[in-house]
ChimeraX commands (.cxc) that place a marker at each C-alpha (Angstrom):
marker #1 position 102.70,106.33,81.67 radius 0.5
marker #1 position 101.46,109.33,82.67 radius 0.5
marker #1 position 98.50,108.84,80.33 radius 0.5
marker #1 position 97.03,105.70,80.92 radius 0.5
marker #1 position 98.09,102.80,82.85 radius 0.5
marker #1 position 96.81,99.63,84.24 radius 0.5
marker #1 position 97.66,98.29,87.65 radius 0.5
marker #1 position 96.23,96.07,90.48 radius 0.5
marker #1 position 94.80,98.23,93.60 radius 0.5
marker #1 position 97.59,98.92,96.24 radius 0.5
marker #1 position 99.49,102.12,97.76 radius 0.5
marker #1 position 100.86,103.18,93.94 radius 0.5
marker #1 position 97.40,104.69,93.06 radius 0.5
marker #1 position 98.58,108.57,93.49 radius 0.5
marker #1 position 96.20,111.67,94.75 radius 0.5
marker #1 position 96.01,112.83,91.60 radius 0.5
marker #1 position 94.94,109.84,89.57 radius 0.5
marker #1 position 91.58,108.82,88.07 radius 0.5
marker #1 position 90.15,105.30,88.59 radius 0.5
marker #1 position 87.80,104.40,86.07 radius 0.5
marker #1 position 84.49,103.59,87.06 radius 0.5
marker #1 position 81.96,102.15,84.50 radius 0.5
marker #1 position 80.66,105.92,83.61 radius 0.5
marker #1 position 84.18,106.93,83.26 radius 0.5
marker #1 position 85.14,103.62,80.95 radius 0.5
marker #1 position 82.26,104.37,78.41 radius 0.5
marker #1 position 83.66,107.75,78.33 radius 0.5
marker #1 position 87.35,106.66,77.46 radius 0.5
marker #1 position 86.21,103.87,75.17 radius 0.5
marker #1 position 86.92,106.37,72.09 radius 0.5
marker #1 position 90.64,106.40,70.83 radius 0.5
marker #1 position 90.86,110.05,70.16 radius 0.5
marker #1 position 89.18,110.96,73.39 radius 0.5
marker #1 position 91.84,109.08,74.75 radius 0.5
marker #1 position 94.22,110.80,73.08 radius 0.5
marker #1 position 93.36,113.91,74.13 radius 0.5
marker #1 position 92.89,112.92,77.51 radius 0.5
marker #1 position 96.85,112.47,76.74 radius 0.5
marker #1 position 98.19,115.69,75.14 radius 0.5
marker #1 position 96.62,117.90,77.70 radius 0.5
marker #1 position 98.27,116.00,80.20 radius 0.5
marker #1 position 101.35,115.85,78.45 radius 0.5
marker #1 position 101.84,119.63,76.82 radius 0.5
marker #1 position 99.08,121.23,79.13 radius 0.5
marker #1 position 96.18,123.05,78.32 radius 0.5
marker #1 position 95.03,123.50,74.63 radius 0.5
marker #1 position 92.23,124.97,72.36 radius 0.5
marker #1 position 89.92,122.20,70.33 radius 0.5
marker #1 position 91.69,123.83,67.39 radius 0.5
marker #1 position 95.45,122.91,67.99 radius 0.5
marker #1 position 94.63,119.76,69.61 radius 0.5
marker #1 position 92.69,118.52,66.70 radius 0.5
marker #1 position 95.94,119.79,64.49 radius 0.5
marker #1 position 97.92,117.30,66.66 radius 0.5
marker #1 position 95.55,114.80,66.11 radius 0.5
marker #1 position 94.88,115.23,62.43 radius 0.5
marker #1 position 91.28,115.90,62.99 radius 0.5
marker #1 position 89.06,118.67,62.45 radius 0.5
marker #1 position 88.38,120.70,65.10 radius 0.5
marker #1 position 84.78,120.33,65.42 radius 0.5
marker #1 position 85.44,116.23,66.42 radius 0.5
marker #1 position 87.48,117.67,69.00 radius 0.5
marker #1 position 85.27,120.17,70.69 radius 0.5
marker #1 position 83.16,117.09,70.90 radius 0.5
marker #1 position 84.78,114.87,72.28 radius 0.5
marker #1 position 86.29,117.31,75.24 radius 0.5
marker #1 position 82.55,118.16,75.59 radius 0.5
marker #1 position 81.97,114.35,76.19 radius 0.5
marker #1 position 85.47,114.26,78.34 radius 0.5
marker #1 position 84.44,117.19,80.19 radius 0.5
marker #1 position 80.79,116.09,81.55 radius 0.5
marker #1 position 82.43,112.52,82.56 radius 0.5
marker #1 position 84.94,114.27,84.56 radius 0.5
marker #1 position 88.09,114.00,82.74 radius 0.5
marker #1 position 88.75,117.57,81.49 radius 0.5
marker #1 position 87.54,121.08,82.39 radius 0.5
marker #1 position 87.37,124.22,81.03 radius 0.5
marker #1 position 90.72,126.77,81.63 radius 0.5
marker #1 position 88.92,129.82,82.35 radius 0.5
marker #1 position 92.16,131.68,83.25 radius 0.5
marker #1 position 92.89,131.27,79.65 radius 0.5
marker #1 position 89.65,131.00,77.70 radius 0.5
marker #1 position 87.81,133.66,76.41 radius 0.5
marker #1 position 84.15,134.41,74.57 radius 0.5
marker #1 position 86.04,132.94,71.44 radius 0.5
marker #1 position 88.57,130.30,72.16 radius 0.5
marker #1 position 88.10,127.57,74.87 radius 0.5
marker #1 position 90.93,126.00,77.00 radius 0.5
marker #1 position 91.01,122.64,78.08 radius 0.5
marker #1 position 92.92,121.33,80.82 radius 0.5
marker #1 position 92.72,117.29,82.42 radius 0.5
marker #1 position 91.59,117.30,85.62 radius 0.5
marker #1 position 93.79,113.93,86.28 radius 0.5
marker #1 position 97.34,112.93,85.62 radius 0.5
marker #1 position 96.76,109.52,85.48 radius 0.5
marker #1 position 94.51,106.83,84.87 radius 0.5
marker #1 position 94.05,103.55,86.65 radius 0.5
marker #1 position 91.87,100.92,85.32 radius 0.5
marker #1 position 92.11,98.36,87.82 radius 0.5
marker #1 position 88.75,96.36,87.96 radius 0.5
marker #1 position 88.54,93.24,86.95 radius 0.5
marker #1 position 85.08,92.73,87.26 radius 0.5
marker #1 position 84.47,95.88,85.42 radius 0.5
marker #1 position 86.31,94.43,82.45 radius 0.5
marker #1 position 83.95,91.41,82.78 radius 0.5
marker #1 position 81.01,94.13,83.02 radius 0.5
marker #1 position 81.60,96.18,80.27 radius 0.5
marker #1 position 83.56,93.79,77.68 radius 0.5
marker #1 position 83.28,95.74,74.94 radius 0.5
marker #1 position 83.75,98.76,76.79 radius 0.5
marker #1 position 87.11,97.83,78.57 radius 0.5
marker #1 position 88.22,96.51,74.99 radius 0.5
marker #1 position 87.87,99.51,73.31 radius 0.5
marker #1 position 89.89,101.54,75.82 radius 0.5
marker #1 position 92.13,98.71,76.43 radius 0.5
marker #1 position 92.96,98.66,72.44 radius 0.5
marker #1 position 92.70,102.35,72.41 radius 0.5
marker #1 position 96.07,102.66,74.88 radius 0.5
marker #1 position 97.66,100.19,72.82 radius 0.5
marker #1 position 97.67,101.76,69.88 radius 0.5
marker #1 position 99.10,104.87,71.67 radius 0.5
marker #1 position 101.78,103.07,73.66 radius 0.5
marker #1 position 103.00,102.04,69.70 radius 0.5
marker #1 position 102.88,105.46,68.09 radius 0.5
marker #1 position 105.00,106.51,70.98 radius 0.5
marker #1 position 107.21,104.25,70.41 radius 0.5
marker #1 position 108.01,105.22,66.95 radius 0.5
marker #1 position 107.64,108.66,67.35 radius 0.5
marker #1 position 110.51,108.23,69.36 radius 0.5
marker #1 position 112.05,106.10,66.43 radius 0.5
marker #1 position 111.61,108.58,64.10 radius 0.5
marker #1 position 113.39,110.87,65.83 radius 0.5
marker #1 position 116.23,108.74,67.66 radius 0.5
marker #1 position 119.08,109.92,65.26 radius 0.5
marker #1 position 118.73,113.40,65.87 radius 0.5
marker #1 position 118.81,112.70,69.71 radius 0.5
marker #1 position 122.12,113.61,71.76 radius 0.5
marker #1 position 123.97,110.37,72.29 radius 0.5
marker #1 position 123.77,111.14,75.68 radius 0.5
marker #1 position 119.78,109.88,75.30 radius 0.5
marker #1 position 120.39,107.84,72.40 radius 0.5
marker #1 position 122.03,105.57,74.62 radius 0.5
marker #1 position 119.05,105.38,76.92 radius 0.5
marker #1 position 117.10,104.32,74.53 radius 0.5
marker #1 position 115.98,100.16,74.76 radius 0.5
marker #1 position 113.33,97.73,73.76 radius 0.5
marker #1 position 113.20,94.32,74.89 radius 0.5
marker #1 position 111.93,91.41,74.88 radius 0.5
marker #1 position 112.52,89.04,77.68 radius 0.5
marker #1 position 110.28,85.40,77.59 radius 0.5
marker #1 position 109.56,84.10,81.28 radius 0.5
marker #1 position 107.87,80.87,82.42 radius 0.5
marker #1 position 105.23,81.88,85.12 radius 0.5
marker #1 position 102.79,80.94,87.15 radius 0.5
marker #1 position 99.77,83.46,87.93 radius 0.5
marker #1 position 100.81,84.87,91.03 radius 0.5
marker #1 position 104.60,84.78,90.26 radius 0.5
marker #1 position 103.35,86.95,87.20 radius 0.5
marker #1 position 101.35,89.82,89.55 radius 0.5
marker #1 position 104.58,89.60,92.02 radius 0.5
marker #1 position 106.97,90.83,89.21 radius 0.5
marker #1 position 104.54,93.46,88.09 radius 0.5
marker #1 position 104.16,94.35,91.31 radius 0.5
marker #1 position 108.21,94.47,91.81 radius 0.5
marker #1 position 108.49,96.34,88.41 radius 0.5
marker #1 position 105.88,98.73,89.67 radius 0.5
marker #1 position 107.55,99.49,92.79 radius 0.5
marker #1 position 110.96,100.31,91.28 radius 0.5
marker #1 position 109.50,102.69,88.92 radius 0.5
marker #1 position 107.61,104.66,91.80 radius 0.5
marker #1 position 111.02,105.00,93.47 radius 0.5
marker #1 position 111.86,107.40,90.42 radius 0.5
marker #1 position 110.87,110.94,90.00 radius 0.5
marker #1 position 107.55,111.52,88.94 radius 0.5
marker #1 position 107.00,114.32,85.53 radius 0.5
marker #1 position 104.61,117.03,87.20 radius 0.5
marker #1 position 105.07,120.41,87.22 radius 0.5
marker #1 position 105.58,120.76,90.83 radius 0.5
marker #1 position 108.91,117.85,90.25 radius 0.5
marker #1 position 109.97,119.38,86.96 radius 0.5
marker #1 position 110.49,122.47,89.11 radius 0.5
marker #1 position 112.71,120.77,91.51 radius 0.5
marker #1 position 114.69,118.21,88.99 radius 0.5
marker #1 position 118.06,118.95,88.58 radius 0.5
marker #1 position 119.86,120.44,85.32 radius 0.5
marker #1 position 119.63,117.64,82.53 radius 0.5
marker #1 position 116.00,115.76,83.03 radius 0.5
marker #1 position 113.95,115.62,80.35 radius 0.5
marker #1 position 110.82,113.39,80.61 radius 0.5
marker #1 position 111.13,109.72,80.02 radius 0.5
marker #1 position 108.15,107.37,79.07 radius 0.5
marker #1 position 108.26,104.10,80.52 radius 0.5
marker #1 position 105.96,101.18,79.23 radius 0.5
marker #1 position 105.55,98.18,80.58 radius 0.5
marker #1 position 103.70,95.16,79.13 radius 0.5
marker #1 position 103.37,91.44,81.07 radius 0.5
marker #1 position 101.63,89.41,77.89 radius 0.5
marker #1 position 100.50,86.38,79.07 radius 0.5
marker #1 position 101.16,83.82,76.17 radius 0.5
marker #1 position 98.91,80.62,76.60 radius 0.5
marker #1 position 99.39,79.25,73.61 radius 0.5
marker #1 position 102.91,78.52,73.68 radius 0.5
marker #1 position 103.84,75.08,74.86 radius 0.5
marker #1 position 107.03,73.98,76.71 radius 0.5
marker #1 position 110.13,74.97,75.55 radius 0.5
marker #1 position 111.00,70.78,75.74 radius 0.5
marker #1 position 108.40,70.30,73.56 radius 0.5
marker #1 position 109.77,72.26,70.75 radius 0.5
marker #1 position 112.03,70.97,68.14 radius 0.5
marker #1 position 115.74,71.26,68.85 radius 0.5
marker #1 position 117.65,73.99,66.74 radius 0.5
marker #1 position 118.55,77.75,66.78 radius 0.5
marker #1 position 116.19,79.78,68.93 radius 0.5
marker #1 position 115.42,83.36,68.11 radius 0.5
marker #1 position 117.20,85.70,70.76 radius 0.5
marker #1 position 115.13,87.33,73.01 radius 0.5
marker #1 position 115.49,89.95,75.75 radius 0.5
marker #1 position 118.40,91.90,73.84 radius 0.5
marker #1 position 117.95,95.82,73.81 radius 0.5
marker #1 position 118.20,97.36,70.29 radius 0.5
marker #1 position 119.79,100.13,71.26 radius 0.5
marker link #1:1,2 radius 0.2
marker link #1:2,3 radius 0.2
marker link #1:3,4 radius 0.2
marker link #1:4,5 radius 0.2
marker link #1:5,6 radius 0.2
marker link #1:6,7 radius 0.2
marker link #1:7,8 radius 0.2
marker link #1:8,9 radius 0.2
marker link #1:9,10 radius 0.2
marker link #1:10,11 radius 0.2
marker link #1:11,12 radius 0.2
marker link #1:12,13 radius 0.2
marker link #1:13,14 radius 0.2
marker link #1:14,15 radius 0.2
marker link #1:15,16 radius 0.2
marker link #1:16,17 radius 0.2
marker link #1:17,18 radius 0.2
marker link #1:18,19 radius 0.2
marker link #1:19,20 radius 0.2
marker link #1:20,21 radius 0.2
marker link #1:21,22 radius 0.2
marker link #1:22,23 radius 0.2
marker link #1:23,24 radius 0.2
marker link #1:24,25 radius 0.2
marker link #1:25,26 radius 0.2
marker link #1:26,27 radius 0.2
marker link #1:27,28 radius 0.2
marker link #1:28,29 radius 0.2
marker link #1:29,30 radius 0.2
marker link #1:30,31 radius 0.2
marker link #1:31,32 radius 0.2
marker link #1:32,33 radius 0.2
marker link #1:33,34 radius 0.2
marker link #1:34,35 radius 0.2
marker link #1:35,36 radius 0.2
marker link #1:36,37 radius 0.2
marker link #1:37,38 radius 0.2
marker link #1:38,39 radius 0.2
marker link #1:39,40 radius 0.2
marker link #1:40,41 radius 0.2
marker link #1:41,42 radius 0.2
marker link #1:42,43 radius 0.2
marker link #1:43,44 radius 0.2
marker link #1:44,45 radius 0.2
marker link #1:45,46 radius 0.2
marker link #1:46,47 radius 0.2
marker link #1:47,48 radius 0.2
marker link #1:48,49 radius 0.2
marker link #1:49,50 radius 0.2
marker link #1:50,51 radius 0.2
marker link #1:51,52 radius 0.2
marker link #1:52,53 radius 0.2
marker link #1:53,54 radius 0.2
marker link #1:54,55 radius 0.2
marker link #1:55,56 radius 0.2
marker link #1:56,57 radius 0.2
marker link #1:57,58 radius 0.2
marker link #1:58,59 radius 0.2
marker link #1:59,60 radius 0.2
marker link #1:60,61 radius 0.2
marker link #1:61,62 radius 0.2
marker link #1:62,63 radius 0.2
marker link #1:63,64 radius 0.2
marker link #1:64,65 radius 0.2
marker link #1:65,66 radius 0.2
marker link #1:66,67 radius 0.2
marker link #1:67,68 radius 0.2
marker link #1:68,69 radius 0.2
marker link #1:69,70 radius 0.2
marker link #1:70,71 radius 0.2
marker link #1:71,72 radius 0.2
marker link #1:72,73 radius 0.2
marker link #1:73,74 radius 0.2
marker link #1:74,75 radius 0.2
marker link #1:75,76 radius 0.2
marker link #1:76,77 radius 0.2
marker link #1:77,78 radius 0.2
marker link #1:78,79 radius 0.2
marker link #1:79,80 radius 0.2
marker link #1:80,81 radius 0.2
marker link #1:81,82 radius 0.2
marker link #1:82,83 radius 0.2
marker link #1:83,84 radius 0.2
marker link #1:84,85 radius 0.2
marker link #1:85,86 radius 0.2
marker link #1:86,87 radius 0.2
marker link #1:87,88 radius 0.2
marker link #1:88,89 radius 0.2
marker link #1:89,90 radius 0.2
marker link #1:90,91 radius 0.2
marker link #1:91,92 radius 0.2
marker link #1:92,93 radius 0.2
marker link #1:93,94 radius 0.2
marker link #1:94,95 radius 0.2
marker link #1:95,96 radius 0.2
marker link #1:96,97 radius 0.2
marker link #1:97,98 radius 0.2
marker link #1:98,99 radius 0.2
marker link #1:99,100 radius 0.2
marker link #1:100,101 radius 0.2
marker link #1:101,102 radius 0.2
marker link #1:102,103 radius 0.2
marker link #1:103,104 radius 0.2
marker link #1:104,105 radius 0.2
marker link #1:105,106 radius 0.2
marker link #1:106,107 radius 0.2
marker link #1:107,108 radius 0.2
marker link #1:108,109 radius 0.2
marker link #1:109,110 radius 0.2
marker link #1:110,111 radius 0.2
marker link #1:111,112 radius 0.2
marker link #1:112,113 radius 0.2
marker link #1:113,114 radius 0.2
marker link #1:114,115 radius 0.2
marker link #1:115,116 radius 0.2
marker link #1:116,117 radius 0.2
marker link #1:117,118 radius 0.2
marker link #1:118,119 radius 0.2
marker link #1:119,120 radius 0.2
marker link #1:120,121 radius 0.2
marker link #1:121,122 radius 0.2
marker link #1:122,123 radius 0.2
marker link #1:123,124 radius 0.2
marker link #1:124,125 radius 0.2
marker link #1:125,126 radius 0.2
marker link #1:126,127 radius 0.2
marker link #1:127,128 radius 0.2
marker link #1:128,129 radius 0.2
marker link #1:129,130 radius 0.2
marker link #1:130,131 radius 0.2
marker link #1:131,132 radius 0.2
marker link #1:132,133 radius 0.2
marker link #1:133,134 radius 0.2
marker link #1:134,135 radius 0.2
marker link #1:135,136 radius 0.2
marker link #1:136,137 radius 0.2
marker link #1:137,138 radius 0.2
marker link #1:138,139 radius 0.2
marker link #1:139,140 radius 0.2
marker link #1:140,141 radius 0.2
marker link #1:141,142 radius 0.2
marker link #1:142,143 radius 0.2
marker link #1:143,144 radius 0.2
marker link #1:144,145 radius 0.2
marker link #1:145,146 radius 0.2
marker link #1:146,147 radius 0.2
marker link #1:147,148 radius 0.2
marker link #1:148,149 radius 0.2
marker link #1:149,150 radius 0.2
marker link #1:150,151 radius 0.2
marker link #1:151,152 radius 0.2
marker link #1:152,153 radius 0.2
marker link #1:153,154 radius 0.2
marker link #1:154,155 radius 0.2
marker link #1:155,156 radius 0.2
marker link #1:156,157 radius 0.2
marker link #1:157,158 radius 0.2
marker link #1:158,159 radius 0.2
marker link #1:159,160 radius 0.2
marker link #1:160,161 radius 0.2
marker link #1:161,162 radius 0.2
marker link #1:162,163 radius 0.2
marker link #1:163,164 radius 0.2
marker link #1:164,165 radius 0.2
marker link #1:165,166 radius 0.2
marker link #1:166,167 radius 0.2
marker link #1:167,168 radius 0.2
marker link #1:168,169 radius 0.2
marker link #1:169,170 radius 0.2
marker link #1:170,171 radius 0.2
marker link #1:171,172 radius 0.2
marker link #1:172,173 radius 0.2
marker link #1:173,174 radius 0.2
marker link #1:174,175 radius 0.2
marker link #1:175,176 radius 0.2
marker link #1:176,177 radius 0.2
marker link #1:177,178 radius 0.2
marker link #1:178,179 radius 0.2
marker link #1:179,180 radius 0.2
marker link #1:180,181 radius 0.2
marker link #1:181,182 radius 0.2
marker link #1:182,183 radius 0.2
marker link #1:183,184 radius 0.2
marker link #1:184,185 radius 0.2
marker link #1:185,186 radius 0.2
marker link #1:186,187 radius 0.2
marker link #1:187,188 radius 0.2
marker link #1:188,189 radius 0.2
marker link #1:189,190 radius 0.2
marker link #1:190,191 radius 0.2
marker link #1:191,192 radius 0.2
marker link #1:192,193 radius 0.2
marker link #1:193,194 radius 0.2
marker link #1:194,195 radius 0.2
marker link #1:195,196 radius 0.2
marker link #1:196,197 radius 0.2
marker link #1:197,198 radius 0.2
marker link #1:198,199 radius 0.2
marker link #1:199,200 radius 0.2
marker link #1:200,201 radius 0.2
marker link #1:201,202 radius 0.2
marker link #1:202,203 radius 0.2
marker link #1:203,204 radius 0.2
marker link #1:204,205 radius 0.2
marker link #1:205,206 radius 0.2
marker link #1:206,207 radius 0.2
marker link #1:207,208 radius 0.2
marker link #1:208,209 radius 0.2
marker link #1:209,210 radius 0.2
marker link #1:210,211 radius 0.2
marker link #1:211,212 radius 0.2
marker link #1:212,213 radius 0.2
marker link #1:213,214 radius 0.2
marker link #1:214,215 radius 0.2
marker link #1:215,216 radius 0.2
marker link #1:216,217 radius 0.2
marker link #1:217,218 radius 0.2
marker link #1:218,219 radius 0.2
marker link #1:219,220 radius 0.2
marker link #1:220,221 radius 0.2
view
C-alpha cells in the first residue's frame, strides 16, 4: 500500500518512504491522522475542509490533526497553492515503513493503535471497492480477488514467503506521479494488501475431527 505498510528492513525500503521512529509512531497512533496521512497521498494535496468532508469530520479536527502531522514530519504546508485563507496540505512521504520490532515492544500501546488504525483502513478499502465492483468494466471486475490460503509454517519459512511476496510486488510498477506519467494507455491504480496472520491457536490438522473442511484459498471473484 502506498499508505501504510509493514515490512522487515532490506533493499525494498524506497527514497521516498518514512520509517517510523518512536516520535513519528505517537504521531500516527490516531486513526484519522492516519487517514489523512492517506488521502493526501492518494488524491494529492487538500484543504482541512474537503479532507474532513472525506472523512466525515468537521473541519476543525482536521486542521488539528495536520497541525499535529505537520510538526512530526509527515505533512507540510502547499504554499504554491495556499493562500491567507485556505491552507494546502501535501505528505511529505509516500510510504510508511514500520519495521521495528523493538519499537513495538517500546511503545505497546503506541504500535497498537497505529497497527489497528491501518487495519481498519485496509477493510474499508476493501469494501469500498465492493460497493462499487458492479459498476466496474469487466475488464477490472475480473481482476478483482480475495483469498484465503491456510499454510503450515515455521518462523523463518513465514518471513521467507513475505519476503518472496514482497519481492514480486516491487517488480511491478510503482503509482507515483513521475510512473503514472510513463504507464501505458489502460493503468489505473491497483491496491495490493497483503496479510501473513500467524494463527497459534490452531492445532494440527490430524488432530481435528474427520469430515467436510471449509474451502479455503478460492478467489471470490
Amino acid at each position: 500500500m502506498a499508505d501504510a505498510v509493514e515490512r522487515p528492513d532490506g533493499p525494498n525500503v524506497e527514497e521516498d518512504s518514512v520509517v517510523l521512529d518512536a516520535k513519528g509512531l505517537r504521531a500516527l497512533a490516531h486513526p484519522v491522522r492516519v487517514q489523512l496521512v492517506g488521502l493526501l497521498r492518494k488524491h494529492g494535496p487538500s484543504t482541512a475542509t474537503r479532507l474532513a468532508e472525506r472523512l466525515g469530520v468537521n473541519s476543525g479536527t482536521a486542521s488539528y490533526h495536520l497541525r499535529q502531522l505537520g510538526a512530526a514530519g509527515f505533512v507540510e504546508e502547499d504554499t504554491e497553492r495556499g493562500n491567507a485563507r485556505e491552507r494546502w496540505w501535501r505528505s511529505v512521504h509516500r510510504t510508511t515503513w514500520f519495521n521495528d520490532r523493538e519499537l513495538a515492544v517500546r511503545e505497546p500501546e503506541a504500535a497498537l493503535a497505529y497497527q489497528q488504525s491501518v487495519a481498519a483502513i485496509y477493510s474499508l478499502r476493501t469494501q469500498q471497492t465492493l460497493n462499487e465492483l458492479q459498476t466496474m468494466p469487466r475488464v477490472w471486475r475480473d481482476t478483482f480477488d480475495m483469498s484465503d490460503w491456510a499454510l503450515r509454517l515455521t518462523p523463518e519459512e513465514a518471513a521467507a514467503l513475505e519476503q518472496e511476496l514482497t519481492d514480486v510486488i516491487s517488480r511491478y510498477r510503482r503509482d507515483t506521479p513521475e510512473m503514472a506519467a510513463s504507464a501505458p494507455e489502460g493503468a489505473e491504480r491497483v491496491a495490493v494488501i497483503t496479510q501473513l496472520l500467524p494463527e497459534l491457536d490452531v492445532p494440527a490438522a490430524s488432530s481435528l475431527p474427520s469430515g467436510p473442511q471449509e474451502a479455503e484459498g478460492n478467489p471470490t471473484s
